[in-house]
N, C-alpha and C positions, 0 to 999 in steps of 0.2 A: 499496206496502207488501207486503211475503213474512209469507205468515199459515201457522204451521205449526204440527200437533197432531201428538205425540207419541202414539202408543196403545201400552199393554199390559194386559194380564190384567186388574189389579186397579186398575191405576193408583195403586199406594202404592211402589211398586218401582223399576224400571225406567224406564216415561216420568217421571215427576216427575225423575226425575234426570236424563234427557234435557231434559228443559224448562228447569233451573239452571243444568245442565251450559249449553245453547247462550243464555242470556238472557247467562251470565256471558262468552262469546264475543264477543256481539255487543255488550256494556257493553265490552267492553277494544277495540273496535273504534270505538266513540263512533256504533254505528246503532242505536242502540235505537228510536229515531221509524221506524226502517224495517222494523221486524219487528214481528210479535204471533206470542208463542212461548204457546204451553199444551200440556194434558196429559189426555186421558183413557184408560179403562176400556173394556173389549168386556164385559164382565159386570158382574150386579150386588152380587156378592159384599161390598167394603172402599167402597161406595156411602157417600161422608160422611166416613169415614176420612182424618186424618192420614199421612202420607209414614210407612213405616216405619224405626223409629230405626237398621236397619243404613244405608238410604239417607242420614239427615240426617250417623249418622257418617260416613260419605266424604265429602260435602258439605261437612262444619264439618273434614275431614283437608285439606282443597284449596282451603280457605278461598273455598267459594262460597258467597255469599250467598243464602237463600230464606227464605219467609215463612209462614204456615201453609196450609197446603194440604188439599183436600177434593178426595177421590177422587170423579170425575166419570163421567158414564156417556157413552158416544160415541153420537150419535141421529143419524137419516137426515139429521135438519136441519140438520146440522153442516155438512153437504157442499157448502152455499154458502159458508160462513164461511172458508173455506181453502182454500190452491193448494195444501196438501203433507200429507198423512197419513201418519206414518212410523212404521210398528211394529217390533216388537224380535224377532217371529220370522212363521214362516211361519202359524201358527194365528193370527196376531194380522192379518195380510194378507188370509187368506180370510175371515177374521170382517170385514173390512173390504170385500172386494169383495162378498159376501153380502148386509153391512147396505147399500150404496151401487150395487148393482145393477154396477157397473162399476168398473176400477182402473185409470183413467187420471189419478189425482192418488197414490195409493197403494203407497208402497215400504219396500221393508224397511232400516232404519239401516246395516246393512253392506253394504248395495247400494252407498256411496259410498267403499265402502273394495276395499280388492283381497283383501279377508278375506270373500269371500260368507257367510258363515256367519251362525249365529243365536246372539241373546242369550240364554242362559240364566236362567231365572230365578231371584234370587236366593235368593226366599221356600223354592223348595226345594232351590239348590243351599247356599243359605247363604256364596257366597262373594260376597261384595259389592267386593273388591279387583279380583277381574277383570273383574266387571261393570261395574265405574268407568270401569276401562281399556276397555272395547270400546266404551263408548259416550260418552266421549270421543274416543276416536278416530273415532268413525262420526259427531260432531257435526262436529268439527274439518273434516272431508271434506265433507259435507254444508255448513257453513259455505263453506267457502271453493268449492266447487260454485257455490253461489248467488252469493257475490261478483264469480264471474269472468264469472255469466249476463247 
């Protein structure tokens, strides 16, 4: 099994929408028993928190399924639980090599694309359409990365 945690900020934004985004990848692929996809937070800020409603709209525009979700906080202990920590930028990376002493399971989502670049977030960039898009595409890679492993 490929066990993979999505991190960003608040975890209401960006990973949660990485986690729909690649559950709904690996559901059209029929490996669901072969993944455990989740999502958390480097802060405690949206702790308990609901996906925020720009994320569920792009979600419900692309007709992906998700269920209600509680912003989760990322803890040292996590670091058994998973081959793959993947954040959305580089603050979300060193908050990870930091909490985890080391970053030999930990990359950034556009690392699997030819677009090195960082997600922006949407909470302040307010655009949730190209958000959608970059991290669809950095799942899609990412996805199909681990298929061909």
């Amino acid at each position: 099994m490929t066990r993979i945690c999505f991190v960003c900020l608040g975890n209401i934004c960006r990973s949660p929408m990485a986690e729909f985004i690649m559950k709904d990848l690996v559901k059209k692929e029929g490996l669901e028993k072969e993944f455990l996809i989740e999502s958390r937070a480097t802060c405690n800020d949206e702790i308990g928190n609901d996906m925020h409603p720009g994320t569920k709209k792009m979600l419900d525009k692309h007709n992906i399924l998700y269920n209600r979700h509680y912003a989760t906080r990322l803890l040292k202990s996590d670091y058994d639980k998973y081959d793959y920590f993947i954040g959305m930028d580089n603050y979300n990376v060193l908050a990870m090599k930091k909490l985890f002493g080391t970053s030999d399971k930990v990359y950034k989502l556009l690392d699997f694309t030819k677009n090195n670049k960082e997600i922006d977030d949407p909470w302040y960039s307010h655009n949730f359409d190209v958000t959608y898009e970059e991290i669809f595409n950095g799942c899609k890679e990412l996805f199909n990365t681990l298929k061909n492993n």
